[in-house]
GUDRENMAR-987731 format. One line per 5 residues: number of its first residue (from 1); their letters; for each residue x, y, z of N, C-alpha, C. Coordinates in Angstrom, 3 decimals. Each point is the difference from the previous one (the first is absolute). Last residue first. Layout:
N
NUM = A = X Y Z X Y Z X Y Z | ... $
//
This chain:
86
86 = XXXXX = 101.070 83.593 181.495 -0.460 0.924 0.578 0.547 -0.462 1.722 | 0.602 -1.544 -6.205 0.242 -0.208 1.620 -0.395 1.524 1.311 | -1.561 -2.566 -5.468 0.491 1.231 1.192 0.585 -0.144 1.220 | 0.838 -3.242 -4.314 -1.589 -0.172 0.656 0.517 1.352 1.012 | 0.702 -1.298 -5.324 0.964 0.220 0.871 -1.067 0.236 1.468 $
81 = XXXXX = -1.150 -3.215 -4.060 -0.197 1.509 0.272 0.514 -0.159 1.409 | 2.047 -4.196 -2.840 -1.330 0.533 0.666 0.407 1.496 -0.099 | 2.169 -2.612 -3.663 0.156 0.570 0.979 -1.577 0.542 0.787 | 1.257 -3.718 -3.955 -0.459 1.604 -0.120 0.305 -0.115 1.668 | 2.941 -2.610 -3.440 -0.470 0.044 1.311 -0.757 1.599 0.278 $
76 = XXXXX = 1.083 -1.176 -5.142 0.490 0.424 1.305 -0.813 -0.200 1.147 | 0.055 -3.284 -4.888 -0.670 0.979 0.833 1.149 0.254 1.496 | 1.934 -1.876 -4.335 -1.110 -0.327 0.689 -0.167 0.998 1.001 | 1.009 1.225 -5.103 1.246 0.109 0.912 -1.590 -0.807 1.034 | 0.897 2.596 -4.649 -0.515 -0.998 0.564 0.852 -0.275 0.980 $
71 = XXXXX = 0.025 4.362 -2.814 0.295 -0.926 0.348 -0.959 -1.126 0.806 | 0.786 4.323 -4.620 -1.641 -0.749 1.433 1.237 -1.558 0.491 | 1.709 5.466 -1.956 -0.500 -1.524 -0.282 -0.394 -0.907 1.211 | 1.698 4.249 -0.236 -1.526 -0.151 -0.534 -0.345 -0.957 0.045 | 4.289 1.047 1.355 0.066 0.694 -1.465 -1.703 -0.032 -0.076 $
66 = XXXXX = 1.292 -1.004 4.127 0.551 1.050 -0.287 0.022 0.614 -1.635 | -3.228 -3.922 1.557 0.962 -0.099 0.312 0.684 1.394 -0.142 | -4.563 -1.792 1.987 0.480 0.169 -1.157 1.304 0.465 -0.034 | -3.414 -4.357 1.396 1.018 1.054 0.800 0.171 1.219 -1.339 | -3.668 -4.291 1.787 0.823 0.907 -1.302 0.895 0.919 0.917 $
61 = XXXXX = -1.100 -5.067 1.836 -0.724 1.777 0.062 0.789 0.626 -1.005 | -1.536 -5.751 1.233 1.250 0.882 -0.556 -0.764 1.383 0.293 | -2.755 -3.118 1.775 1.431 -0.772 0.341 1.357 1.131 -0.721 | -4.769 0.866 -0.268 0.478 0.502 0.941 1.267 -0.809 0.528 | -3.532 -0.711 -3.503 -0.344 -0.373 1.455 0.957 0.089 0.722 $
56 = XXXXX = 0.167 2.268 -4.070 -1.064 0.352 0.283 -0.232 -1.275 1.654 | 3.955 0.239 -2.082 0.051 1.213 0.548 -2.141 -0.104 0.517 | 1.684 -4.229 -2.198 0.875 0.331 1.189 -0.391 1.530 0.674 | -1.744 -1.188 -4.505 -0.676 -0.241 1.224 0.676 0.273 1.525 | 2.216 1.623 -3.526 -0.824 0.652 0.125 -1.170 -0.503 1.185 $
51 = XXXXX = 3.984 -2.145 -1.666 0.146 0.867 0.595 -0.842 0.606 0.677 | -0.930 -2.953 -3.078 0.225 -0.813 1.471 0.281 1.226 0.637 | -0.407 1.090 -4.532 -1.353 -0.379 0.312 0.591 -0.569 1.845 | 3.407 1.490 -2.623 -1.033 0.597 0.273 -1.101 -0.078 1.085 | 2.649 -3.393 -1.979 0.729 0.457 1.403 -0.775 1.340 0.245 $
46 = XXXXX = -1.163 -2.102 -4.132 -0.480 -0.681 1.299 0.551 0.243 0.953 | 1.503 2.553 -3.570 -2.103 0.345 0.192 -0.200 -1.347 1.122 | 4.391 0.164 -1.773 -0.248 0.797 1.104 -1.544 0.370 0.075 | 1.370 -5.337 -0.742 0.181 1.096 -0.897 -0.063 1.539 0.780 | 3.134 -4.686 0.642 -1.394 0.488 0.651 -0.033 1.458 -0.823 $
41 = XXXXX = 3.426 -2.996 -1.199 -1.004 -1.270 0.048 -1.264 1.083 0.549 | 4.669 1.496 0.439 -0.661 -0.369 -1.182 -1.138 -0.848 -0.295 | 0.998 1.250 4.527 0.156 1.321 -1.081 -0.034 -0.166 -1.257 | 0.638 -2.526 3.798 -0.835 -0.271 -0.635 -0.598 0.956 -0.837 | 3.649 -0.326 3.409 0.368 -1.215 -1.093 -1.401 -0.237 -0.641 $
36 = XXXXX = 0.435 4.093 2.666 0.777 -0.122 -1.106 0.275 -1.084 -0.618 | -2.808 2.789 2.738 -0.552 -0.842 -0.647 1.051 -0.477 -0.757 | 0.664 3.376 2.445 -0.998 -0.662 0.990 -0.195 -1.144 -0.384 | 2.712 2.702 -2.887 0.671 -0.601 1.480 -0.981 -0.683 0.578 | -1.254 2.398 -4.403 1.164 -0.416 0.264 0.978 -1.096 1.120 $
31 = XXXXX = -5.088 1.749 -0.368 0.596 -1.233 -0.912 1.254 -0.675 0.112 | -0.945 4.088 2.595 -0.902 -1.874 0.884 0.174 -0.880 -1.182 | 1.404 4.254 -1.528 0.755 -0.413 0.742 -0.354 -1.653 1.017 | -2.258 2.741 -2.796 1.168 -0.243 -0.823 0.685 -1.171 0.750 | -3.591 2.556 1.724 -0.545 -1.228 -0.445 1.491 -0.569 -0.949 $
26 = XXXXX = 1.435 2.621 4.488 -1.061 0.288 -1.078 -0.531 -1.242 -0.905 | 1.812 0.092 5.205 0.632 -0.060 -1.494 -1.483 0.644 -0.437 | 2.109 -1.365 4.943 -1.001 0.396 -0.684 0.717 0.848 -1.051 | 0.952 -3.172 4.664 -0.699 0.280 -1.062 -0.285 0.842 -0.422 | 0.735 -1.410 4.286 0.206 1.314 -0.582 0.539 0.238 -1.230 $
21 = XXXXX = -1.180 -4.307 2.122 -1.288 0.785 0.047 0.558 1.411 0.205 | 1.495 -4.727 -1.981 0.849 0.793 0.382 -1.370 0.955 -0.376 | -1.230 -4.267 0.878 1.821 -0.444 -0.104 0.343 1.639 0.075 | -4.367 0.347 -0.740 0.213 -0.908 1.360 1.388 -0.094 0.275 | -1.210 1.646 -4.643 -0.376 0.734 1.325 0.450 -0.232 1.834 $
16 = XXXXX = -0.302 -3.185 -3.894 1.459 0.869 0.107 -0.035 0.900 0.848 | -4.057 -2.742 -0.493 1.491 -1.198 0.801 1.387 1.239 -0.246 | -4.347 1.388 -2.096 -0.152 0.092 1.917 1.164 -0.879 0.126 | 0.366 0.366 -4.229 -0.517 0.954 0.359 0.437 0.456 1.525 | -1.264 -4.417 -2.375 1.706 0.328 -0.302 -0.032 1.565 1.088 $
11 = XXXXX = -4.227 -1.061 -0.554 0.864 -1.011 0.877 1.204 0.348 -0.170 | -2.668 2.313 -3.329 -0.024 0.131 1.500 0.437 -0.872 1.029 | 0.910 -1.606 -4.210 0.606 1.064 0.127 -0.070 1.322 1.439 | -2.963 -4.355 -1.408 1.624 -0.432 0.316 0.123 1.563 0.482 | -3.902 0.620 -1.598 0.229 -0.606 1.436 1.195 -0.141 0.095 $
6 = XXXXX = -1.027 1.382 -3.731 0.149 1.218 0.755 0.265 -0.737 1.342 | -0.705 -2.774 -3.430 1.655 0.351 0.284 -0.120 0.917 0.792 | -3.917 -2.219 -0.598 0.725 -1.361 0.729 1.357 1.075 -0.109 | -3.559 2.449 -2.416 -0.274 -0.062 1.690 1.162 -0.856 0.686 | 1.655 0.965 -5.190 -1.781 -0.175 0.762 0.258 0.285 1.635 $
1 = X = 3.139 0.645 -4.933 -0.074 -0.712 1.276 -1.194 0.535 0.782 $
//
């Protein structure tokens, strides 16, 4: 599968995120559940590949998880710098 599935799959992607934005699985796992009525039909080198764009323009962030393992999960609200008060 080419450029036309990474797209679907990033769409699929940003629409679960959205529906539930404390999210966050491993690649096993975005097959398993994130993706689940298309899990047979989508290969994991193309959920890879979407993943990956997702993290590089910042819609998904790696996490790592207690055993090591690398979660996905959508980005945390970064917090401003705390401002002095005087």
């Amino acid at each position: 599968m080419g450029g036309a599935a990474r797209d679907y799959v990033q769409f699929e992607l940003l629409g679960y995120i959205e529906r539930r934005p404390q999210a966050c699985d491993t690649i096993d796992g975005i097959i398993n559940w994130w993706l689940y009525d298309q899990r047979q039909t989508i290969g994991r080198a193309t959920v890879l590949e979407a993943v990956s764009g997702l993290v590089r323009e910042g819609a998904l962030e790696e996490q790592r998880g207690p055993g090591g393992e690398i979660l996905y999960a959508a980005p945390r609200p970064r917090q401003p710098p705390m401002q002095r008060q005087e």
